[in-house]
N, C-alpha and C positions, 0 to 999 in steps of 0.2 A: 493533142487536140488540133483539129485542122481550124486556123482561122479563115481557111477560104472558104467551108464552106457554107452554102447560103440558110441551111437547118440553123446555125451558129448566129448567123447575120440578124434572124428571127428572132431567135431567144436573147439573145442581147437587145435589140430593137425594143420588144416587151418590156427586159428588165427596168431598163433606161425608162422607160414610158410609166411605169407600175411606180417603179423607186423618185422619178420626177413628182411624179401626183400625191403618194404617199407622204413625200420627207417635210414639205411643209407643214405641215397637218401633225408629225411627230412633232416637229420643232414646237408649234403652236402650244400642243399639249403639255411640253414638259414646260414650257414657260409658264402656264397656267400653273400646273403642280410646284413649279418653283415660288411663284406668288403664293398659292394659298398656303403652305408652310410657311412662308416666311410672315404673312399676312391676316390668313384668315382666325380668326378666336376660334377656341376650342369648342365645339358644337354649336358652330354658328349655322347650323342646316338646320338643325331643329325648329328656329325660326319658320323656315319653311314649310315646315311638312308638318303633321299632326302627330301629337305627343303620343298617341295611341299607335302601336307598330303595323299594326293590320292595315289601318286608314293611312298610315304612311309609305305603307311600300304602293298600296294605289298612287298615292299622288308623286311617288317617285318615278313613275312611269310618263306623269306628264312634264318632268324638267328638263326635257330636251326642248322641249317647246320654250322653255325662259332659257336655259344654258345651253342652246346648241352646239353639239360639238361629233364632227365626224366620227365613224368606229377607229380610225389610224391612231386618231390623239387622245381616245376617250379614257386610255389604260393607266397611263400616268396621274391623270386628272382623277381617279378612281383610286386609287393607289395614298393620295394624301387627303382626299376625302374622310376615307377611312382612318387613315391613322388623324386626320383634327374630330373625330367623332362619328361620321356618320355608320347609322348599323349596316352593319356587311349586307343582309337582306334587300334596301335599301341599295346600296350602293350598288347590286348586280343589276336589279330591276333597271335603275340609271342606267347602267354600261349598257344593257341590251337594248335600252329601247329609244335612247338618247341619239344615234346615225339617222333614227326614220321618225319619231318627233321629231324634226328637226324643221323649221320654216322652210331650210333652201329646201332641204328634201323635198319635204310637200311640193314646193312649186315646183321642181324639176319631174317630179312624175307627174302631173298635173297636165303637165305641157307637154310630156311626150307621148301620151297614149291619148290621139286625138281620136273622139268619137265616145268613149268612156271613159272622157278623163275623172271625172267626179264621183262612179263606181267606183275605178281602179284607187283611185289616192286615199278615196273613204274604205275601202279594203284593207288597202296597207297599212295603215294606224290603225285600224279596227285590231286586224289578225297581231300585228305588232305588241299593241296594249295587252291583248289576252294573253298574249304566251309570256310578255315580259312581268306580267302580274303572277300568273300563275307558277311560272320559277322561284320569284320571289318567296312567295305565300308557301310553295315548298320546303326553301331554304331558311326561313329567319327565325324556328326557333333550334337549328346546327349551330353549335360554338362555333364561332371566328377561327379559332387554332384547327378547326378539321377542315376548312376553305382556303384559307389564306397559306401562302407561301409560308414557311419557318418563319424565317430573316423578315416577314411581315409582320404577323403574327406577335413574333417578339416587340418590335416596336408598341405597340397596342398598351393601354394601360391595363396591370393586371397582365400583363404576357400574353395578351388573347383571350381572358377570360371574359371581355365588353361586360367589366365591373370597375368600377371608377370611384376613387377615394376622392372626396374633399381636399385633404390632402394634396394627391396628387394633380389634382385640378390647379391647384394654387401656387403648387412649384413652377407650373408647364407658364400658366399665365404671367409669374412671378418673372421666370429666365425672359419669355417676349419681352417684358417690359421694359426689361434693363437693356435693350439691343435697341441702337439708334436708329434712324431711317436711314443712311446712308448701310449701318451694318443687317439692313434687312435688307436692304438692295441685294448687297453682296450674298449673301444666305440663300436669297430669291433665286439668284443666277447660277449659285453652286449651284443649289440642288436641281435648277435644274440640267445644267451640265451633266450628272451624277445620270440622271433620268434617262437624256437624249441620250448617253452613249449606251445604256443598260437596257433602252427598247428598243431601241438604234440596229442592236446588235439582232435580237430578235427579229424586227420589223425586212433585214436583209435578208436573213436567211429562207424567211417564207417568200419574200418576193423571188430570190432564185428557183424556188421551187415551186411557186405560180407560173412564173415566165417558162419556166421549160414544160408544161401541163399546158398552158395558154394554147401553145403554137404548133402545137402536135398537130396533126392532119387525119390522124385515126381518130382522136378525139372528139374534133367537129365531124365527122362523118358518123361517129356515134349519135350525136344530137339531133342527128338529121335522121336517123332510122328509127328513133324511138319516139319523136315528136308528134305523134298523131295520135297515139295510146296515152292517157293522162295516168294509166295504172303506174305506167313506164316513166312517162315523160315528168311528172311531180319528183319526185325522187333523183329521177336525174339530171333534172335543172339544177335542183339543192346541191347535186355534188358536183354540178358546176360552176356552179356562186363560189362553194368553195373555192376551186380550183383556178378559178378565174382572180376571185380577190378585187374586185372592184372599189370603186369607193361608195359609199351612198347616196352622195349625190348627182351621180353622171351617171349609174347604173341605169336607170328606167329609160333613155334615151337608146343605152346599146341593145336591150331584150327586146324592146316595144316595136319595131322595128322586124321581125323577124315573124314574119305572118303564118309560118308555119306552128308554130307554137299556139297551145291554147293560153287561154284569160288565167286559169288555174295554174298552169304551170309557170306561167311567169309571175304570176303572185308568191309561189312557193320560192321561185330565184329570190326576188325583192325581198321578202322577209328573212329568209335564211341566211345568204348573203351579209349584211352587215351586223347580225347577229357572232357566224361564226364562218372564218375563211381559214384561209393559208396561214397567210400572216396574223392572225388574231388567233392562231392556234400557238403561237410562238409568243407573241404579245402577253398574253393567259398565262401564260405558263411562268414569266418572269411575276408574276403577283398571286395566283392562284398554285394549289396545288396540282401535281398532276391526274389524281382519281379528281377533283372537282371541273378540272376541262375536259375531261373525256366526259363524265355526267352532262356537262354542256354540249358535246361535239352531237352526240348520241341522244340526249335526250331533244333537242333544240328538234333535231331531225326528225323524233317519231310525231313529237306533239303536232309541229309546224304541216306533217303529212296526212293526219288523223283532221287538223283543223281545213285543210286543204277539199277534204269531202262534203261538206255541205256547201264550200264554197264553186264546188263545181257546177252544183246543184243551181246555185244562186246564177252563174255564168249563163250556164245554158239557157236559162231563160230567158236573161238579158239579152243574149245572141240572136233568138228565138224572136223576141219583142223588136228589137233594131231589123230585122229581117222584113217585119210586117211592115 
């Protein structure tokens, strides 16, 4: 490998840039997931949400707005969610929709798309909610064991059957009890040790392979020849978000900004985006099985494409109206 030369200078430049922005946001997460195992009661989300499954996978889509939590950190957090109770269905609806409910989110796109800031931001949680509900309402009555990783799965009570003895309720709360606060510290901080190095490992591997995708120069000249056809340009934003791996709260600053693009198609970046990238394909994969993140990779992209068309309809107008 030549380190002279300046193709190399790039892709490192990225990596550094991607794996700076990412890693604290990993860190965050598994400390959160170190906490709520060692901390939180066993189905203490229920509290939250409505006893009713249907009604709760709706109100699972708005807990980004009380728990926000980037797409980098949200895997781990999601990971012992599940295993203190929360239903799988549930708990994906959260992973998707929790980077863009999110407050910072909202304000960072809010502020960057001046002139239709309050279209674009009420767009993005609009399209966001729908598609994150709609996964949901697909997935929650599939068993846990056909979603979840094995080595997930297994931990579950019932081995992934989301059936829960008395019983074993009373062991799980019984062991907490007997663990001091000093020894839940400690448990808090393994696990998440355990965590950081186990997304850690995933979270690098997509970043090398964002960063070398980033910086290409055939890439962006792609962007640029398709951007004027939404046929074109929807779909190839989405597998740019991919590609790109951004975060989601500094994304709407770097799209909004590029006048060539339509209102649609950067809608389609924004949503897809924190939903499903590089790194969150890697991410996935340490928790989920691999046929359920391709379902995600593939399905995120037709639905998010399909929803894309009326919303184009809704743009042009607005374009049309600002015109007058």
């Amino acid at each position: 490998m030549d380190f002279s030369n300046p193709a190399f200078h790039d892709v490192a430049r990225s990596f550094i840039s991607i794996l700076l922005e990412g890693a604290p946001y990993i860190l965050l997460g598994t400390l959160i997931s170190g906490f709520i195992d060692a901390y939180l009661p066993k189905n203490a989300m229920d509290l939250l949400l409505p006893k009713n499954r249907v009604l709760a996978i709706f109100g699972s889509a708005l807990l980004g707005a009380i728990f926000p939590v980037c797409e980098c950190a949200i895997v781990p957090v999601i990971r012992r969610l599940v295993q203190k109770g929360l239903p799988v269905a549930c708990a994906v609806t959260y992973m998707l929709s929790a980077p863009i409910i999110n407050p910072i989110t909202v304000v960072s796109t809010y502020s960057a798309f001046k002139g239709v800031s309050l279209e674009m931001t009420l767009s993005r949680l609009l399209m966001a909610y729908i598609v994150t509900v709609f996964v949901g309402l697909l997935i929650h009555k599939i068993a846990p064991k056909k979603i979840l990783a094995d080595h997930i799965a297994a931990d579950l009570p019932g081995g992934g059957a989301n059936v829960e003895s008395e019983s074993d309720t009373g062991a799980v709360v019984a062991k907490d009890a007997e663990l001091q606060p000093g020894e839940k510290l400690i448990r808090a901080l393994r696990t998440a040790q355990a965590d950081f190095l186990e997304t850690g490992m995933y979270f690098v591997i997509g970043v090398i392979i964002a960063a070398t995708f980033s910086t290409s120069p055939a890439l962006q000249d792609l962007v640029r020849t398709f951007a004027s056809n939404d046929m074109i340009a929807v779909p190839g934003m989405m597998v740019f978000a991919f590609i790109l791996s951004l975060c989601s709260t500094t994304d709407a600053f770097i799209i909004a900004a590029d006048a060539s693009l339509s209102l649609t198609s950067k809608l389609a970046f924004l949503v897809y985006g924190p939903m499903m990238d590089v790194k969150l394909l890697f991410l996935y994969s340490s928790v989920f099985k691999k046929k359920f993140v391709l379902f995600l990779l593939f399905g995120l992209f037709i639905l998010i494409g399909l929803l894309c068309i009326p919303w184009a309809g809704y743009f042009t107008w607005l374009e049309s109206s600002v015109q007058r």
